[in-house]
DOFIVEX-572882 format. One record per atom (N, C-alpha, C): residue number from 1; residue in three letters; atom name; x, y, z. Coordinates in pm, whole numbers, plus 50000, padded with zeros to 5 digits. Example, Ala and Ser with C-alpha at 12.3 -4.5 7.8 and 13.67 -1.06 7.14 Angstrom:
2
ZASE	1	ALA	N	51319	49431	50780
ZASE	1	ALA	CA	51230	49550	50780
ZASE	1	ALA	C	51320	49670	50780
ZASE	2	SER	N	51285	49775	50708
ZASE	2	SER	CA	51367	49894	50714
ZASE	2	SER	C	51290	50003	50787
END
This chain:
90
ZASE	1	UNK	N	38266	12661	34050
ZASE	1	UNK	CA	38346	12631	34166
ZASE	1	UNK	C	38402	12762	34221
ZASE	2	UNK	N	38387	12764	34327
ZASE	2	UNK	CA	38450	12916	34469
ZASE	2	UNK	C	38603	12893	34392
ZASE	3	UNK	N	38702	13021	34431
ZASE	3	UNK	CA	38829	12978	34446
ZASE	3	UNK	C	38852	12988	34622
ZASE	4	UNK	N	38941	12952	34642
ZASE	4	UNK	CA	38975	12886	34792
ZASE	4	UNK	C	39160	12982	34792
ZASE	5	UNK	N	39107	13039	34932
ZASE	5	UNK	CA	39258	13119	34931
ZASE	5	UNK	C	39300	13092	35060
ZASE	6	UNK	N	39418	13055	35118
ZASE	6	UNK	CA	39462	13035	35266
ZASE	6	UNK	C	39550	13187	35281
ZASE	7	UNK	N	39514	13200	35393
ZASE	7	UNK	CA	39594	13351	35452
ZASE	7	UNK	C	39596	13324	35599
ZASE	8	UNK	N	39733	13300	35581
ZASE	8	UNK	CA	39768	13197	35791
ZASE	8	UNK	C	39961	13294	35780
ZASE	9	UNK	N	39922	13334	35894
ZASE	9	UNK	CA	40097	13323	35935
ZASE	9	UNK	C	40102	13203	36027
ZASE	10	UNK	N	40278	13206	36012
ZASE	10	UNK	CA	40289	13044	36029
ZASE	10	UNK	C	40436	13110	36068
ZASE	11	UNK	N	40525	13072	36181
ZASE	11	UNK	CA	40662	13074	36229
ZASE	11	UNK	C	40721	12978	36162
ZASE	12	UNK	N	40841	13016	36148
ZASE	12	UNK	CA	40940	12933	36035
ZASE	12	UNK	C	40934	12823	36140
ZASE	13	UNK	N	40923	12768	36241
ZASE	13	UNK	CA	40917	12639	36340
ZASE	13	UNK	C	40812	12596	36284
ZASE	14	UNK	N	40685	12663	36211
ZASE	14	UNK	CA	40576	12568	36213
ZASE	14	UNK	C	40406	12597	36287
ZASE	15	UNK	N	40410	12684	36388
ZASE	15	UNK	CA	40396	12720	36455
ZASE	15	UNK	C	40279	12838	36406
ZASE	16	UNK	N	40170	12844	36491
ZASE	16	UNK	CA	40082	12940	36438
ZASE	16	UNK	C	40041	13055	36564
ZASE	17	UNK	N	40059	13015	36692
ZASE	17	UNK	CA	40063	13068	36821
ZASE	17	UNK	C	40150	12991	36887
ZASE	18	UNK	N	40193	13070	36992
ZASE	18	UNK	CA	40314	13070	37154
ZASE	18	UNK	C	40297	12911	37209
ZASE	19	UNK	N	40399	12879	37343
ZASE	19	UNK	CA	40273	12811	37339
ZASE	19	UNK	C	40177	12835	37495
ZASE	20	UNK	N	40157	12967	37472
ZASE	20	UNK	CA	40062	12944	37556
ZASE	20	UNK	C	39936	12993	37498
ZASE	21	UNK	N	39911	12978	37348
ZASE	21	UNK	CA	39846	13004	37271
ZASE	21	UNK	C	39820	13175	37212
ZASE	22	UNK	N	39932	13237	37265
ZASE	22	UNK	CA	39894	13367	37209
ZASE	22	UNK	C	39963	13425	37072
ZASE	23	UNK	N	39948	13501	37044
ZASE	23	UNK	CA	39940	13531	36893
ZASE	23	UNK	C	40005	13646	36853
ZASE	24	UNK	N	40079	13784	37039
ZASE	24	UNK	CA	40114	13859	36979
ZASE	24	UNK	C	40254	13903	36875
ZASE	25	UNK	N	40297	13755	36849
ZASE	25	UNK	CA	40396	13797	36749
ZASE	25	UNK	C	40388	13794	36646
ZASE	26	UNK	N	40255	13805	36618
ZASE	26	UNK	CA	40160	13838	36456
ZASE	26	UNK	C	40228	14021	36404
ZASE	27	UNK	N	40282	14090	36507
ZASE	27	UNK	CA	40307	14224	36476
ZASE	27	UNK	C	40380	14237	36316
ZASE	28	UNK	N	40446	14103	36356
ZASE	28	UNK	CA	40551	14125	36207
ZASE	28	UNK	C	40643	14226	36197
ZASE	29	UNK	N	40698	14286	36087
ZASE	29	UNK	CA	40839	14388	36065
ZASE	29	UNK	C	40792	14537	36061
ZASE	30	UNK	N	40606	14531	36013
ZASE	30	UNK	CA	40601	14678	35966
ZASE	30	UNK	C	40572	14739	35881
ZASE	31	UNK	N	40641	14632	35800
ZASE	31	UNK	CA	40665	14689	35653
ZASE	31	UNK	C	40511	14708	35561
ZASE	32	UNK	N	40421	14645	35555
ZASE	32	UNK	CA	40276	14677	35530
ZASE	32	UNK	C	40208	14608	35668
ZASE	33	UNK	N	40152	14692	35688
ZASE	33	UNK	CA	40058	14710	35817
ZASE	33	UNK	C	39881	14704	35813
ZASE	34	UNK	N	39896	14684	35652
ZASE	34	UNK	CA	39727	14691	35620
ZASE	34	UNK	C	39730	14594	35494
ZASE	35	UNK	N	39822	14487	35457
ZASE	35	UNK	CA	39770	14374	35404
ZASE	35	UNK	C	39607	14313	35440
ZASE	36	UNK	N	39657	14284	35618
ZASE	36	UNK	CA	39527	14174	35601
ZASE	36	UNK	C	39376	14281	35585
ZASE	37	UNK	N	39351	14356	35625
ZASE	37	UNK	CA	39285	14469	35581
ZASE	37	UNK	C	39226	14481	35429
ZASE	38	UNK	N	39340	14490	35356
ZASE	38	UNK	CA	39330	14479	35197
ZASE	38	UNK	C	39306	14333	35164
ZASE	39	UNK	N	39289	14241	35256
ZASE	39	UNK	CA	39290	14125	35149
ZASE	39	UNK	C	39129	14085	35228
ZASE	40	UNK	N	39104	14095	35351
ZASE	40	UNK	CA	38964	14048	35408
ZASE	40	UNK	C	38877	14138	35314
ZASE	41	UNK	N	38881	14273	35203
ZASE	41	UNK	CA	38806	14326	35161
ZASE	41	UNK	C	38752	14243	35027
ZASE	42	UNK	N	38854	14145	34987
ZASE	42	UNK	CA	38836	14062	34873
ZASE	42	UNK	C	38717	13945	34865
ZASE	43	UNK	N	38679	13886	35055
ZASE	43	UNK	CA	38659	13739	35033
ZASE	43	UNK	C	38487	13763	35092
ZASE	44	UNK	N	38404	13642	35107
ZASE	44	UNK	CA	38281	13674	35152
ZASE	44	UNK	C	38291	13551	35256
ZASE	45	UNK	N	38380	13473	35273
ZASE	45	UNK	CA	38340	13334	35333
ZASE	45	UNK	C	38451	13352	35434
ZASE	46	UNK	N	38491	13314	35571
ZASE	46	UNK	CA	38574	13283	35652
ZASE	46	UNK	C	38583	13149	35689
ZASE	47	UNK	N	38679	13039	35698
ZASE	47	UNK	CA	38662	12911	35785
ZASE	47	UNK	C	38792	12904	35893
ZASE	48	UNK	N	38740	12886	35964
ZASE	48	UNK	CA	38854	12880	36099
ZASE	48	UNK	C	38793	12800	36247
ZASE	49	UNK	N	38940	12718	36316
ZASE	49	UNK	CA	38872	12637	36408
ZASE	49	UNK	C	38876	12697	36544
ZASE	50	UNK	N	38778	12643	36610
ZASE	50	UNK	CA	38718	12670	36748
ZASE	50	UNK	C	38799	12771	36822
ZASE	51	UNK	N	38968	12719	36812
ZASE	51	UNK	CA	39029	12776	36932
ZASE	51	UNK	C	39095	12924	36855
ZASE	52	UNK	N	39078	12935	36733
ZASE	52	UNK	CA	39071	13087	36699
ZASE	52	UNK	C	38915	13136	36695
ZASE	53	UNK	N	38838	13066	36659
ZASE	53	UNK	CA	38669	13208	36715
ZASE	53	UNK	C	38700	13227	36861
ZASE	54	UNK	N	38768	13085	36950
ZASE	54	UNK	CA	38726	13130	37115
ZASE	54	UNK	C	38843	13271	37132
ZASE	55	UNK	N	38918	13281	37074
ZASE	55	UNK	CA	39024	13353	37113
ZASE	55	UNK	C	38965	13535	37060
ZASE	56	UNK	N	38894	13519	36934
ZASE	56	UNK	CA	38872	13623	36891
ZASE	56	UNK	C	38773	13680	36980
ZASE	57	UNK	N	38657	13595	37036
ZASE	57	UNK	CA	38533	13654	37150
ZASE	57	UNK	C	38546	13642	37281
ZASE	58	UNK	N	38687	13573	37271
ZASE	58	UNK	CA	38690	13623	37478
ZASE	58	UNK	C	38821	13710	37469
ZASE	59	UNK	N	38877	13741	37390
ZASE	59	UNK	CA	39015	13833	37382
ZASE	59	UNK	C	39031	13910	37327
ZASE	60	UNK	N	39071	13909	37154
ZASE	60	UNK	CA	39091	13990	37069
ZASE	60	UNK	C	38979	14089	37036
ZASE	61	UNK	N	38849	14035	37006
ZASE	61	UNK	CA	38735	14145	36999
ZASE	61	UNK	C	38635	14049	37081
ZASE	62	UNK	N	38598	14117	37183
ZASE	62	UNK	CA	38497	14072	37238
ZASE	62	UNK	C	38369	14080	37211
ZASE	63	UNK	N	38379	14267	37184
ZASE	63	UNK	CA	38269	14302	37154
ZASE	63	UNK	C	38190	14358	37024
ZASE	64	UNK	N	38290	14297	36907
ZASE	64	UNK	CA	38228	14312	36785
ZASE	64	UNK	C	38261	14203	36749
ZASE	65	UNK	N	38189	14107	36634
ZASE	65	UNK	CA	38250	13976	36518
ZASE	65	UNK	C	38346	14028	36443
ZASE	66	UNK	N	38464	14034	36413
ZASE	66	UNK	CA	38569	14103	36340
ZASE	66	UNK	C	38539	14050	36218
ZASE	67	UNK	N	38456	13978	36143
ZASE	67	UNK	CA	38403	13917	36075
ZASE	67	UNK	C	38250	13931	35972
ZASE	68	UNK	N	38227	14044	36104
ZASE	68	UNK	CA	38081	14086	36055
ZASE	68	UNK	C	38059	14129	35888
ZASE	69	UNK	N	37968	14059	35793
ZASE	69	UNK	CA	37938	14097	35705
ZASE	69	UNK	C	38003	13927	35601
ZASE	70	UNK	N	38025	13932	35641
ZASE	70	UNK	CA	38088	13744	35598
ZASE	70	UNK	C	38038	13649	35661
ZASE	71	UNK	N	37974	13508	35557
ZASE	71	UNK	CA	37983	13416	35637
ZASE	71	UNK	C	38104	13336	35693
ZASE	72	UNK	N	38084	13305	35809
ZASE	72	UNK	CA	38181	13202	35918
ZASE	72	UNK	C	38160	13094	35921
ZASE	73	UNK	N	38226	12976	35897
ZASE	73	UNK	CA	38228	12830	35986
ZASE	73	UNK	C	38340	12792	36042
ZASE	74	UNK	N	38289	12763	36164
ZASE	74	UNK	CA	38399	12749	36324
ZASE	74	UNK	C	38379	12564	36282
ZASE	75	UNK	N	38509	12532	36271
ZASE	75	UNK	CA	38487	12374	36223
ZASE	75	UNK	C	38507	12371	36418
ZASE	76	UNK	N	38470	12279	36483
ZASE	76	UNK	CA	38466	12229	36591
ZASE	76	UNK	C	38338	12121	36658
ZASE	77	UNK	N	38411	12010	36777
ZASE	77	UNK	CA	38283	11910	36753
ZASE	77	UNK	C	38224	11951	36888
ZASE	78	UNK	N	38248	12096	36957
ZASE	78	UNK	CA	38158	12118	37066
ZASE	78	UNK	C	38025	12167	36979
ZASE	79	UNK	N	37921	12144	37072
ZASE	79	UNK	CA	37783	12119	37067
ZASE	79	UNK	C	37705	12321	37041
ZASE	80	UNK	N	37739	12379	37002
ZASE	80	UNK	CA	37714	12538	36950
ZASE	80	UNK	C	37610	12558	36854
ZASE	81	UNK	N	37527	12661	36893
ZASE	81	UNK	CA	37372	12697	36776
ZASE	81	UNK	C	37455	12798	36677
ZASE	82	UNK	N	37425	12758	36582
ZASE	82	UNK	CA	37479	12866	36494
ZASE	82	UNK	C	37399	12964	36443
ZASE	83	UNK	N	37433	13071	36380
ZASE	83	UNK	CA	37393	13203	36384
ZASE	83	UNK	C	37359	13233	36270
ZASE	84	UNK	N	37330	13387	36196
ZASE	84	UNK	CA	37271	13393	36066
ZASE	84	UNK	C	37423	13400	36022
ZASE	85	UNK	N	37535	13455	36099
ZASE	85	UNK	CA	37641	13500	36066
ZASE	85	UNK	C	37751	13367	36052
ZASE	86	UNK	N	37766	13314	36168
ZASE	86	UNK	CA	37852	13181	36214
ZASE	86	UNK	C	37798	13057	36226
ZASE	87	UNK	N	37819	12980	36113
ZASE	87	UNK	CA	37805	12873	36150
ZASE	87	UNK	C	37888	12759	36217
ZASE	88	UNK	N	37848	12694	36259
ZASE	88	UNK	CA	37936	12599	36408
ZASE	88	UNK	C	37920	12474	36331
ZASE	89	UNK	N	38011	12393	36290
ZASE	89	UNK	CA	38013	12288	36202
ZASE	89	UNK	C	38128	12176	36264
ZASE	90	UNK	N	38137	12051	36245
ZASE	90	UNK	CA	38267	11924	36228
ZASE	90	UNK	C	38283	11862	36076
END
């Protein structure tokens, strides 16, 4: 059996983005600035839904998979071909 690790910020409200869905108060205090860095070097698998891949390829990185070298599944029930990299799953 995989072990299974969650790594989400989350606002003490609950809250994972604004609401107009943006994310820049991910900055945090400062205080380590290269956690997520050090911890994406650990895992081989990513799972995350639709409206964070759409956010990462029309905003945050457009023009690289920030992901590259890992497999992906985008849980979502739009209709998407999946890739050698991303798979598009419900």
């Amino acid at each position: 059996m995989r072990k299974v690790v969650l790594y989400i910020a989350m606002s003490l409200d609950g809250y994972i983005a604004d609401v107009d869905g943006g994310v820049a108060w991910l900055d945090g205090d400062g205080s380590d600035t290269d956690s997520f860095s050090k911890f994406i070097k650990t895992i081989d698998t990513v799972i995350l839904g639709y409206r964070t891949y759409h956010q990462i390829v029309t905003e945050l990185s457009p023009d690289d998979w920030v992901y590259h070298g890992k497999k992906s599944y985008v849980i979502t029930h739009r209709d998407i071909e999946s890739t050698d990299e991303i798979i598009f799953t419900n």
